[in-house]
N, CA and C of each residue as an Amber inpcrd file, in Angstrom:
protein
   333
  13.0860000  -1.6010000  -3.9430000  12.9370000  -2.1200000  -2.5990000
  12.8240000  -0.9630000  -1.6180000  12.2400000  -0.8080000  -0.5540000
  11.5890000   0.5600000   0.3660000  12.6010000  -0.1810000   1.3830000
  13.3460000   1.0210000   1.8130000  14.3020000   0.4920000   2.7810000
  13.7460000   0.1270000   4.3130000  14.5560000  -0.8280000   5.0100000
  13.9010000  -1.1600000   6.1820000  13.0770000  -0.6770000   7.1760000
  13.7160000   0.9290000   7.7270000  12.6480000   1.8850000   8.2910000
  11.5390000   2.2050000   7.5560000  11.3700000   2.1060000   6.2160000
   9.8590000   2.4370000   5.4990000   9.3300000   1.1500000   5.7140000
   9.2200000   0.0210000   6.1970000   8.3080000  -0.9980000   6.1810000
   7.7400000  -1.5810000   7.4540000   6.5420000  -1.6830000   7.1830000
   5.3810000  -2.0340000   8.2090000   6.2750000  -3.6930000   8.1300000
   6.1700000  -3.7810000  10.0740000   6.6980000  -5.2140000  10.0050000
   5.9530000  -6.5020000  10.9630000   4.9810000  -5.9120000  11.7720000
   4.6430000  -6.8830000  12.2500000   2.6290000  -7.0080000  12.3030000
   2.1600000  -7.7760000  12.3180000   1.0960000  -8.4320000  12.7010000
  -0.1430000  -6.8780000  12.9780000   0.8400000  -6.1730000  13.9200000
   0.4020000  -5.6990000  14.8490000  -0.2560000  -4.2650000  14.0480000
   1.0910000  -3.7230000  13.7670000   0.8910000  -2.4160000  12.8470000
  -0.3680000  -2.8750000  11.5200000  -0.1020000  -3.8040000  11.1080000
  -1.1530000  -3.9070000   9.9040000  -2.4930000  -3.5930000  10.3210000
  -2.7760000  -4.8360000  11.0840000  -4.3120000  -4.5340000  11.6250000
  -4.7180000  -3.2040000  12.5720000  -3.5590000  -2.5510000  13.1040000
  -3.8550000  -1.3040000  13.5050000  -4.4840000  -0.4850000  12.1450000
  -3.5440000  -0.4730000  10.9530000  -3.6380000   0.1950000  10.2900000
  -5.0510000   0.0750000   9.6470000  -5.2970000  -1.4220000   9.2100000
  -6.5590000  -1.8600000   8.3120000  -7.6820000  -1.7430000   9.1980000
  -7.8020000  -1.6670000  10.7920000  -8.8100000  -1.4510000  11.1740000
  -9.2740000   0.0080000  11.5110000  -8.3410000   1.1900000  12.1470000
  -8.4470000   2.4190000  12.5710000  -7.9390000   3.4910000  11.7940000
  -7.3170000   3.0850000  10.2140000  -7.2660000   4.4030000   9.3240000
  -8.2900000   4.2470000   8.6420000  -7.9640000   5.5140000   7.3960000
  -9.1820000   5.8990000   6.7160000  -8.6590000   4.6360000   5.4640000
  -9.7220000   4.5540000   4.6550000  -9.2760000   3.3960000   3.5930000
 -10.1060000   4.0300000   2.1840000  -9.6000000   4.0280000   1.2800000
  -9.7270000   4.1490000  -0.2260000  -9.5260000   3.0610000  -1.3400000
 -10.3330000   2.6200000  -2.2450000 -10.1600000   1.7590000  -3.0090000
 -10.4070000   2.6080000  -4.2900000 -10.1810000   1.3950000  -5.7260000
  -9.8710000   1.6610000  -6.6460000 -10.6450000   0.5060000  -7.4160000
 -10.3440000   0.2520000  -8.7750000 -10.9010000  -0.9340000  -9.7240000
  -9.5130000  -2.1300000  -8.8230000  -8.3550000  -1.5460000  -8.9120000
  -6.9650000  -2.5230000  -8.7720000  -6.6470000  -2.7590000  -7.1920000
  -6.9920000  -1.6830000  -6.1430000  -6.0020000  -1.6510000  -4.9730000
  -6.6880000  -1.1750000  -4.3510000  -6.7100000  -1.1140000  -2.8560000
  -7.6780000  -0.6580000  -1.4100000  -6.3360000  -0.1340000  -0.7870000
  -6.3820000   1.0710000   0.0420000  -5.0810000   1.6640000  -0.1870000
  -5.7290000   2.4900000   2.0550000  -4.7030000   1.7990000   2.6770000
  -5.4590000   2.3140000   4.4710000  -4.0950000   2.9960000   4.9580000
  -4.6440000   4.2960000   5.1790000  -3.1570000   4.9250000   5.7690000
  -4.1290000   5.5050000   7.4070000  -3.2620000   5.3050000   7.7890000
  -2.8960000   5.9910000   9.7440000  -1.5920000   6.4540000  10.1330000
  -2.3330000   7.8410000  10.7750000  -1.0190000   8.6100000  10.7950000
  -0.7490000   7.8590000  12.4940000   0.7320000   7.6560000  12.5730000
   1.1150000   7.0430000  13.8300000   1.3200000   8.2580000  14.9050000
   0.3660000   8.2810000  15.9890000   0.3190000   9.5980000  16.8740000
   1.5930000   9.4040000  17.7160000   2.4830000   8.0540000  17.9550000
   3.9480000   8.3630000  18.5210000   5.0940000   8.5350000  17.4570000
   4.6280000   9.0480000  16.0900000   5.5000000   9.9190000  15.3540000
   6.3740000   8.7990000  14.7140000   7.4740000   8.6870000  14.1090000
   8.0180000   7.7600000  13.5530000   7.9370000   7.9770000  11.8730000
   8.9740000   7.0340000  10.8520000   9.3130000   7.4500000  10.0150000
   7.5250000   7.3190000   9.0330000   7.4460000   7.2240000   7.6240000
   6.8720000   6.6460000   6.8870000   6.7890000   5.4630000   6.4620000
   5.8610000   4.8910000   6.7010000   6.0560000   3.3690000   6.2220000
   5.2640000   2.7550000   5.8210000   5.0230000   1.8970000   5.0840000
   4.4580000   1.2030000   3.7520000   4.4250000  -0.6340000   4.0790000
   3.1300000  -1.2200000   4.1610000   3.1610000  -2.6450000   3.5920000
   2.3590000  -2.7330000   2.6990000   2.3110000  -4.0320000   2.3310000
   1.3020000  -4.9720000   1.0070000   0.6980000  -6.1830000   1.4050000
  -0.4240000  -6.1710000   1.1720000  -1.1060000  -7.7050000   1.3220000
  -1.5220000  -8.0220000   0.0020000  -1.1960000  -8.7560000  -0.8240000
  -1.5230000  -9.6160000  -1.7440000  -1.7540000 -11.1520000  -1.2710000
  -3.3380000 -11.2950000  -1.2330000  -3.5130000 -12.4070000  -1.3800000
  -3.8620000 -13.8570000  -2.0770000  -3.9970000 -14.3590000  -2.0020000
  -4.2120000 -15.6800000  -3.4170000  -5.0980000 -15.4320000  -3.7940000
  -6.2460000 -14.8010000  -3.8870000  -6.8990000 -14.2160000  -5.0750000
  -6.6020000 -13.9070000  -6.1090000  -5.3840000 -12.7930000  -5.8260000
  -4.6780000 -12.4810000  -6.8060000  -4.2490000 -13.4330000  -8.0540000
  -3.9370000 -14.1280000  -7.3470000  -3.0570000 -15.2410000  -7.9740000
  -2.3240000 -16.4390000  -7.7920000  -1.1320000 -16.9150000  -8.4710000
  -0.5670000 -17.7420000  -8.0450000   0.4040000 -17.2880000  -7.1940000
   2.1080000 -17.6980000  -6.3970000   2.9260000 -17.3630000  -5.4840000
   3.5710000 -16.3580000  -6.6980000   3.6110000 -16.8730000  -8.1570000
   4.4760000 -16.0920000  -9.1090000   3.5350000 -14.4100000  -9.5310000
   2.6780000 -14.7300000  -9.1250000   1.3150000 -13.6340000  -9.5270000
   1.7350000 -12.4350000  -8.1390000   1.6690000 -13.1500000  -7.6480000
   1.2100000 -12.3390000  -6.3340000   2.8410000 -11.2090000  -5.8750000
   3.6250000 -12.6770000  -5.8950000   4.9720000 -11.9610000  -5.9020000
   5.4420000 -10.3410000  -7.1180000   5.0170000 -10.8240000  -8.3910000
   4.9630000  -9.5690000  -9.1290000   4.4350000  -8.4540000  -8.6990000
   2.8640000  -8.8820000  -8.4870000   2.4900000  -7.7680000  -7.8380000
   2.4760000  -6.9400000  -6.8960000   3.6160000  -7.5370000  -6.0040000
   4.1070000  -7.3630000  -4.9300000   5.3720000  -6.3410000  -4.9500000
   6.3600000  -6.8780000  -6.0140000   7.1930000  -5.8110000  -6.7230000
   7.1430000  -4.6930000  -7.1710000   6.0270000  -4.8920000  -7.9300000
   5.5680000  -3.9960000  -8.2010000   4.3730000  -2.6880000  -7.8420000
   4.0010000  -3.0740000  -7.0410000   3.3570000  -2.0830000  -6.1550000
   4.5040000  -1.3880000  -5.1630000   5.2590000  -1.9420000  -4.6280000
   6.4060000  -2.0470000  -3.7810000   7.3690000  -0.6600000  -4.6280000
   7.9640000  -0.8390000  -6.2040000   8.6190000  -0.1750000  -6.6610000
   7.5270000   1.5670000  -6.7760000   6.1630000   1.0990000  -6.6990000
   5.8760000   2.3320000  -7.3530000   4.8670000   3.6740000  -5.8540000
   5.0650000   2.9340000  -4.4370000   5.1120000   3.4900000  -3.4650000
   6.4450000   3.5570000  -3.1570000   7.6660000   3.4250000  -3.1720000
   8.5690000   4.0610000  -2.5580000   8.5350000   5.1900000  -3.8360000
   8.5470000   5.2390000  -5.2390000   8.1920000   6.8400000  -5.6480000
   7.4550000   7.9530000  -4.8860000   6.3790000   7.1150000  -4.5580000
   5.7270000   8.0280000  -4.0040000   5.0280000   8.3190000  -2.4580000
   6.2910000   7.7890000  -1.9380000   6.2850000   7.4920000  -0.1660000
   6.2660000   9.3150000   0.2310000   6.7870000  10.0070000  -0.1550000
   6.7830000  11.0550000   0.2920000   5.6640000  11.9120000   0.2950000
   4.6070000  11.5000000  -0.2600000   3.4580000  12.2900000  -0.0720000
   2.5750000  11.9390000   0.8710000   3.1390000  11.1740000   1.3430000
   2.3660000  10.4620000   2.5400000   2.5320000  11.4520000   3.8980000
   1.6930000  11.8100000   4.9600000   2.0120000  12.6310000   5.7050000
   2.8840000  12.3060000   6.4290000   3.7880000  12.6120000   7.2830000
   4.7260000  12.2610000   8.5300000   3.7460000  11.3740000   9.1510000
   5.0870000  10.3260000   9.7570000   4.2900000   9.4450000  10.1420000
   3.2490000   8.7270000   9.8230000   3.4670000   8.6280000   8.4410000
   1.7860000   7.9950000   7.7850000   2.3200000   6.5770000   7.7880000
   1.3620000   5.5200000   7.8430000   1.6120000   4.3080000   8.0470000
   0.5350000   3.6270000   7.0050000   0.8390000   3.4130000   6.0140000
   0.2320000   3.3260000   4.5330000   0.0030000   1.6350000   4.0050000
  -1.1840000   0.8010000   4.3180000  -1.1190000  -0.5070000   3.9800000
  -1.7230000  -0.4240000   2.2270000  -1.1060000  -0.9980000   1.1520000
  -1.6710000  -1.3390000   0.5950000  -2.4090000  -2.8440000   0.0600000
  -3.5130000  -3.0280000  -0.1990000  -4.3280000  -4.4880000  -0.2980000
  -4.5960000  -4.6200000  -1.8480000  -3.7420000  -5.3210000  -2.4550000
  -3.9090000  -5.6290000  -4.2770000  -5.3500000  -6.2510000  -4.1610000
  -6.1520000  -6.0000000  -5.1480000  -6.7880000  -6.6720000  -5.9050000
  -7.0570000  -7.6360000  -6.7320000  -7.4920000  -8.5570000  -6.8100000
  -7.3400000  -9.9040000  -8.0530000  -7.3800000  -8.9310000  -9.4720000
  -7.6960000  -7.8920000  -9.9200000  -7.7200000  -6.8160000 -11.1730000
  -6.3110000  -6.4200000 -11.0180000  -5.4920000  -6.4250000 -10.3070000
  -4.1010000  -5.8790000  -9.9490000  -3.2940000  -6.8390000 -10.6640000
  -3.7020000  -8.2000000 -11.0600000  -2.4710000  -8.8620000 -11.6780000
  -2.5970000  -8.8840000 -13.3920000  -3.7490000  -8.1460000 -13.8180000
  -3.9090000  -7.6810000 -15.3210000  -3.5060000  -6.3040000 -15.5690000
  -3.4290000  -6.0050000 -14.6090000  -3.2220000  -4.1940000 -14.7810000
  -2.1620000  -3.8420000 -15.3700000  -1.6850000  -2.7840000 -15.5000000
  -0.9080000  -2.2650000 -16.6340000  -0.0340000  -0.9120000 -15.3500000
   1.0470000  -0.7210000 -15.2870000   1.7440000  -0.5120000 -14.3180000
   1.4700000   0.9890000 -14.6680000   1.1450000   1.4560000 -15.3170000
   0.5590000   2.9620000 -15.1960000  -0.7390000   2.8320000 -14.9870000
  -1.3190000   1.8600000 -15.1970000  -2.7290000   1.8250000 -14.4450000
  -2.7390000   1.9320000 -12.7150000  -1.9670000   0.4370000 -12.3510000
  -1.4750000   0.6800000 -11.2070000  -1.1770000   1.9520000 -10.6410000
  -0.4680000   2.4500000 -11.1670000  -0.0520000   3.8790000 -10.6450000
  -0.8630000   4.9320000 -10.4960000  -1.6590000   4.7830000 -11.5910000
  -2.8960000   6.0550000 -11.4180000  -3.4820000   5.9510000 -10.3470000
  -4.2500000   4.0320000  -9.9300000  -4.8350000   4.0560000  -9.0360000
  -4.6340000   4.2020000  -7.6410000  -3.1120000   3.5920000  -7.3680000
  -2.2820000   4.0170000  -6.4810000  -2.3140000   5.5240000  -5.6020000
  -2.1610000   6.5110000  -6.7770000  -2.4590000   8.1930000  -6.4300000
  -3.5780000   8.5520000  -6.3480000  -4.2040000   7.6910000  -6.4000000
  -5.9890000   8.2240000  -7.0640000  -6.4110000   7.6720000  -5.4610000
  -5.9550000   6.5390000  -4.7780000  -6.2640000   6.1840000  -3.5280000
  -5.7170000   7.0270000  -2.1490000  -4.1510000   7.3700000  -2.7060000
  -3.5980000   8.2220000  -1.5720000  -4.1850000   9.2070000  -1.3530000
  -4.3360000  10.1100000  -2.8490000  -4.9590000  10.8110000  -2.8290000
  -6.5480000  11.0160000  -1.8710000  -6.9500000   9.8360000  -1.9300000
  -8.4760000  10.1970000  -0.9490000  -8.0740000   9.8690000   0.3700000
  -7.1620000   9.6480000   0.8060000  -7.0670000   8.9580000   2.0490000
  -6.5120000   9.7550000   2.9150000  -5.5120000  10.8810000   1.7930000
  -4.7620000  12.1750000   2.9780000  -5.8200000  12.9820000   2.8550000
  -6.5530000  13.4260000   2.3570000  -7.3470000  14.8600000   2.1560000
  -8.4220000  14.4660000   3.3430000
């Protein structure tokens, strides 16, 4: 679980994020970080939508994307404000798959 200051919480921040950062995708995940110019901690949401799946689908994948960005919340720049968007391929995936693609997205999105 990404503790309360790491999480994107309203309406507002998302679509900031999904419309005015840079965005990277993958086969599994679309991955939009913006660095917040009034500074503030790191923070992380998820949109999984019913594409994905069912409420039990989506929720997994939700966990689990969830467990494997707070690993790797820290590479995110200060102040990075990091949405990730699962894929309907995200609820077959294989949690080191996930993960590769995960880094493989941050990866294009800070550089």
């Amino acid at each position: 679980m990404l503790p309360k200051r790491s999480r994107l919480h309203t309406a507002h921040e998302f679509r900031a994020v999904t419309r005015q950062g840079r965005r990277a995708g993958s086969a599994t995940l679309v991955a939009h970080l913006l660095v917040d110019p009034d500074g503030g901690p790191r923070r992380a949401g998820f949109v999984v939508s019913r594409a994905v799946g069912n409420s039990v689908v989506r929720n997994r994948v939700r966990r689990r994307l969830r467990h494997l960005v707070r690993e790797h919340l820290s590479v995110l720049p200060d102040s990075g404000m990091l949405v990730v968007r699962a894929l309907p391929a995200s609820a077959a995936a294989t949690s080191v798959q996930l993960e590769a693609d995960l880094l493989k997205a941050i990866g294009r999105v800070t550089s």
